[in-house]
N, C-alpha and C positions, 0 to 999 in steps of 0.2 A: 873740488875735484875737477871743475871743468876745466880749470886755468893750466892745473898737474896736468890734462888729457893731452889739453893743446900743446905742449909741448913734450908731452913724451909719446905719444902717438896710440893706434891701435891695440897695436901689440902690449903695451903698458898698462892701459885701463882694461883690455880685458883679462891682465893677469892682477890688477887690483878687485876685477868684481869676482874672479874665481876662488880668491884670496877670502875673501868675505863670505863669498857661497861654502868657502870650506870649514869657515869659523860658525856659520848657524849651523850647517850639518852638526858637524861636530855637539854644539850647544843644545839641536834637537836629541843627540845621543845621550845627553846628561839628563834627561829626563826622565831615565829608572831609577832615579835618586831615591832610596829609602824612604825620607821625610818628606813631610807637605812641603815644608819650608823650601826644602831646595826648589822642590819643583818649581813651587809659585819664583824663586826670584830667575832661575834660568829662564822660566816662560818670558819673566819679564822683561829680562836682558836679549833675550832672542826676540821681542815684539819691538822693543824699541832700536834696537840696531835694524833688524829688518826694514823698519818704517824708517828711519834715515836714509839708508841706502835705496830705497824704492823711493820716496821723493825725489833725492838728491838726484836720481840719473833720470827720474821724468822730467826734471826740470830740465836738464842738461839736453837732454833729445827733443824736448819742445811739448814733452806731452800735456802737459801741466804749464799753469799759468806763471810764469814768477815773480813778477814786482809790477806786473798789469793788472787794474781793476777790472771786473768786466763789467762797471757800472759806466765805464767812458766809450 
């Protein structure tokens, strides 16, 4: 995503992270599902996209480490 940002600017990534914001809304709304089942795999499909997207752009912004040890 960061390579996409640099070249498509501001306006482009934050209409990729609203994009994403709008697919876990969404995902957390699936979570009156009837069945345990569903539940459990939305939950899971909302944890594990969520935790890509929240790494990917802390790495992207510096918050986060990305291919430095901090033992050097």
């Amino acid at each position: 995503m960061s390579a996409w940002a640099e070249e498509q600017g501001l306006r482009a990534v934050l209409l990729a992270l609203g994009l994403y914001m709008a697919l876990l809304l969404r995902l957390c709304r699936m979570l009156n599902a009837r069945r345990s089942r569903g539940k459990f795999l939305v939950m899971g499909v909302a944890a594990a996209l969520g935790f890509h997207v929240l790494v990917n752009v802390a790495m992207v912004i510096g918050a986060m480490a990305g291919n430095r040890h901090p033992c050097r």
